[in-house]
C-alpha positions in Angstrom: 42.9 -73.4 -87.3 39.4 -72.6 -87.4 38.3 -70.1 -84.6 34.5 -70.4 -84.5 33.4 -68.4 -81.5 31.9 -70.3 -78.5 28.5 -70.3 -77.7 27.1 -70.3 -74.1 27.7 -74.2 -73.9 28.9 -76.9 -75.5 26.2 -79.8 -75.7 28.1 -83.3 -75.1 26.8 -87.0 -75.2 28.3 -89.3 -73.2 28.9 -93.0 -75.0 30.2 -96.1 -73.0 29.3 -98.8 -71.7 30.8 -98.6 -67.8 28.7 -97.0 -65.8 31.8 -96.0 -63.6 33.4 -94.3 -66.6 30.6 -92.0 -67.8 29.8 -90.8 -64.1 33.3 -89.7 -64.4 33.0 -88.3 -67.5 29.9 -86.5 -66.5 31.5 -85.2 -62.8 34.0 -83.9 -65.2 32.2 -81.6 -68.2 29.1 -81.3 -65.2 31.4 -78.8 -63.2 32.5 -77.0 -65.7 29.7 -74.0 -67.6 31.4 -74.2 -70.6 29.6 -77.9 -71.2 25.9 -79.3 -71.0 25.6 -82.8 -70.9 22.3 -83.9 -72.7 22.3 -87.4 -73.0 24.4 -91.1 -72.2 24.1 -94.2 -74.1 25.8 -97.5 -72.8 25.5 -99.1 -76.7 25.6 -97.8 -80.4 21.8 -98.0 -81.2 21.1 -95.3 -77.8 23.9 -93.3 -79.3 22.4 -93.0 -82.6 18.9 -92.5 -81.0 20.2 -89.9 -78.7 22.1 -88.1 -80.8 19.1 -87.8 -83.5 16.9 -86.5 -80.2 19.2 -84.2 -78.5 21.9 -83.1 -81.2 24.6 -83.0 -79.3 27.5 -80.4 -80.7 30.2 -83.3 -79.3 30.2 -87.0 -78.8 32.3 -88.4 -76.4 32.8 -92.2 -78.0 34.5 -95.0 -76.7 36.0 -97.3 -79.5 35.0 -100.8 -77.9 30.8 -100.9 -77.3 29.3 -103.8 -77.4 27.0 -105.5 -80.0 28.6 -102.6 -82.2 32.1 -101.0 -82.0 31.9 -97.4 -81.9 34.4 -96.8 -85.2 30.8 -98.0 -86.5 29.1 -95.8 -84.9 30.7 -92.7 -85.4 30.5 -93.3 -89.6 27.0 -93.6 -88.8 26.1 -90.7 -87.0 28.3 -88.7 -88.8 27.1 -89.7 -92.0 23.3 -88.7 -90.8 24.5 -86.0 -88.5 27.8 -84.3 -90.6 27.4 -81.4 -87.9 28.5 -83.6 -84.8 31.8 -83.9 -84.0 33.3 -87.4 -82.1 36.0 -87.7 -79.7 37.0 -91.5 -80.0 38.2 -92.7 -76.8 40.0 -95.7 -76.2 41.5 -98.6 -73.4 44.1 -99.0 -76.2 46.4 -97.1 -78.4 46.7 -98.8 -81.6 48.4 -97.6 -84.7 45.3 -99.2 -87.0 42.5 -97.9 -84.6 43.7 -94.3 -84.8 43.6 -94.4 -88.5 40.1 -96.0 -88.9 39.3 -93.4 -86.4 39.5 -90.4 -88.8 38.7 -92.6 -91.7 35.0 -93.0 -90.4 34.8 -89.1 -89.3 35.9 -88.9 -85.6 37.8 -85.4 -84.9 39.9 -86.7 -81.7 41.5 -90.2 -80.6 42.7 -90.1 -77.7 43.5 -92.5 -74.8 41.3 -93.0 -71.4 44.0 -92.2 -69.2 44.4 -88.7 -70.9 44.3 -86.0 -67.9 41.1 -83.8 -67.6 42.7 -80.4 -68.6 43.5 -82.7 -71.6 40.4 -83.9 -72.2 38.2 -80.8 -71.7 40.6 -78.9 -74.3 40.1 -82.0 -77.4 36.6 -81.3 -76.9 36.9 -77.2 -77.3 38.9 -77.9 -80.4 36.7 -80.5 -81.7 33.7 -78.5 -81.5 35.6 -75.4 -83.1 36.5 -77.6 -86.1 40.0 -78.6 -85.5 41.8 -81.9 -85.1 43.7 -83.1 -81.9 45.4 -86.6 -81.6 47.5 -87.2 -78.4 46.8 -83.3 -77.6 48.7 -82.2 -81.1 45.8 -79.8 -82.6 45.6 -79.7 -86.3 43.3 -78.4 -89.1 42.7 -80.9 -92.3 46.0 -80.5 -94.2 48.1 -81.6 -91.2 45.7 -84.2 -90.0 46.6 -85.4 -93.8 49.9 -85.2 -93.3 49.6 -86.9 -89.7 47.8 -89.6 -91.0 50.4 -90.3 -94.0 53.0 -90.5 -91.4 51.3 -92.4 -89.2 50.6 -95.4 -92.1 54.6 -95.2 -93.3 55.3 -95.5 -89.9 53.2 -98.5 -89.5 53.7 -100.2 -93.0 57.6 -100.1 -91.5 57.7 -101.1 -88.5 55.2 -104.5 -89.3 56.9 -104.9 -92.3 53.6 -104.9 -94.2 51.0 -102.3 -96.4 47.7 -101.2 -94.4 44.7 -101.3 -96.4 41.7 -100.6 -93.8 38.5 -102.5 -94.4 35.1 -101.2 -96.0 32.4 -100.2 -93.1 30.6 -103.5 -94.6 33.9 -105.8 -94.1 33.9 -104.4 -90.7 30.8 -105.2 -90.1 30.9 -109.0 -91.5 34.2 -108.9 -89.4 32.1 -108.1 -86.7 29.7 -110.6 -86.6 32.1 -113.3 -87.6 34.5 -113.0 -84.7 30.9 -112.9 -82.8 30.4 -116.8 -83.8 28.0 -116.5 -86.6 28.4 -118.4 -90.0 28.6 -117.1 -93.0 24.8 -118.0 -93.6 24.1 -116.3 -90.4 25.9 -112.9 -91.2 24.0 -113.0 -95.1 20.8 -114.0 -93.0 21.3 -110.5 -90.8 22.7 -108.6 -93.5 20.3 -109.0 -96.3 23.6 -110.3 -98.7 23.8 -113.9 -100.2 25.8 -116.4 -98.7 28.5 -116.1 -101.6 29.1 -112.3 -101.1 29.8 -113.0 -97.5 32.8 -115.3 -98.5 33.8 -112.6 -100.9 34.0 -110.6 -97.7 35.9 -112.7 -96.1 38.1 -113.6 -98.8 39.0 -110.1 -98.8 39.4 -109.2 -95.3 41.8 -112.0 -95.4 43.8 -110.7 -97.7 43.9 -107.0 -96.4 44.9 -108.5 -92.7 47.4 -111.0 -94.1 45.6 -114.1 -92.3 45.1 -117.4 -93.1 41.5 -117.8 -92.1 38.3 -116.6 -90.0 40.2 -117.6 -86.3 42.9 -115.4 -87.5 41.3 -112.7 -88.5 38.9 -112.9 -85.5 41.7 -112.6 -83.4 43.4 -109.9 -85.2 40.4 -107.4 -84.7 39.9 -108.3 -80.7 43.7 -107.7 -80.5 43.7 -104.4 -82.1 40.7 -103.4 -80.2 38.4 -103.1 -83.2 36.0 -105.4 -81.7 35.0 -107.2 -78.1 33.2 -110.2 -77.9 29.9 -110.4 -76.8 28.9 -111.9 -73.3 25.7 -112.7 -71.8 26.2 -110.8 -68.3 
């Protein structure tokens, strides 16, 4: 394991989108000198701003944000920020999610109903550079290991291989189960319309749906995505 010493305090930002939660989150790490809290974001574009302000050492992230899931939003501030680490936190506990969670950079999944002393510990060991899924810590060869496990597992039990989707098939899947057209999504995206059906084309194949519905429904049920509302 890596054993990088502790500095006076561990800076954390906050990501999610209940109010209720974060306060909780915050009475938590707020009691405890170990942690400074420098920043909350309710959405993925105030996590990326704050983040880029206040450089946070850890990133508490909850998986389903809206207008962008936070699997997105991890790869992106990891990919400008390498330094940060993420804690992914999630309402559900899905075999897929988990693995798109390290696959996009996060160094913790772990469930909201995880117990403080739980909580508090992932983000110790994130921040020294380890891994900890379902409070199991583990450096980069186990957390290999873990995740090859984790797919056999998977590929028996649904009787089917697991090919995750590319960052832009998520994103395409994104808008998609969102209501916008094809024409719509190659409008926002800056793609022709044609590569957006190649996009779909293949996220079909990967999920093993029929069409857009199916797929749609797939991604909300595995907690990749929430719809949008207007409240």
């Amino acid at each position: 394991m890596h054993n990088e010493p502790m500095k006076k305090s561990i800076k954390l930002l906050i990501v999610d989108d209940h109010p209720v939660f974060r306060q909780g989150l915050r009475d938590l790490f707020e009691t405890d000198s170990r942690f400074e809290i420098v920043g909350e974001a309710a959405d993925g574009e105030v996590a990326l701003q704050q983040t880029y302000t206040h450089r946070p050492d850890v990133v508490l992230m909850d998986i389903n944000l809206p207008t962008e899931n936070g699997l997105q939003v991890t790869k992106k501030i990891r990919s400008r920020h390498p330094k940060v680490k993420v804690i992914m936190i999630t309402g559900y506990d899905d075999a897929e999610q988990a693995i798109y969670a390290f696959q996009v950079g996060a160094s913790a999944y772990c469930s909201k109903d995880i117990p403080p002393e739980a909580l508090i510990n992932t983000v110790i060991e994130a921040y020294k550079g380890n891994f900890v899924v379902n409070n199991r810590v583990m450096n980069d060869t186990e957390l290999a290991a873990w995740l090859d496990s984790r797919m056999e597992r998977y590929n028996k039990a649904g009787g089917k291989k697991f090919v995750p989707l590319s960052s832009r098939e998520m994103e395409v899947l994104e808008m998609v189960t969102n209501g916008l057209n094809n024409k719509d999504v190659a409008t926002s995206l800056g793609i022709s319309h044609q590569t957006v059906k190649n996009h779909m084309t293949t996220i079909m194949r990967k999920l093993q749906v029929n069409d857009r519905t199916q797929a749609a429904v797939y991604a909300i049920q595995h907690g990749w995505i929430r719809l949008e509302n207007n409240n």
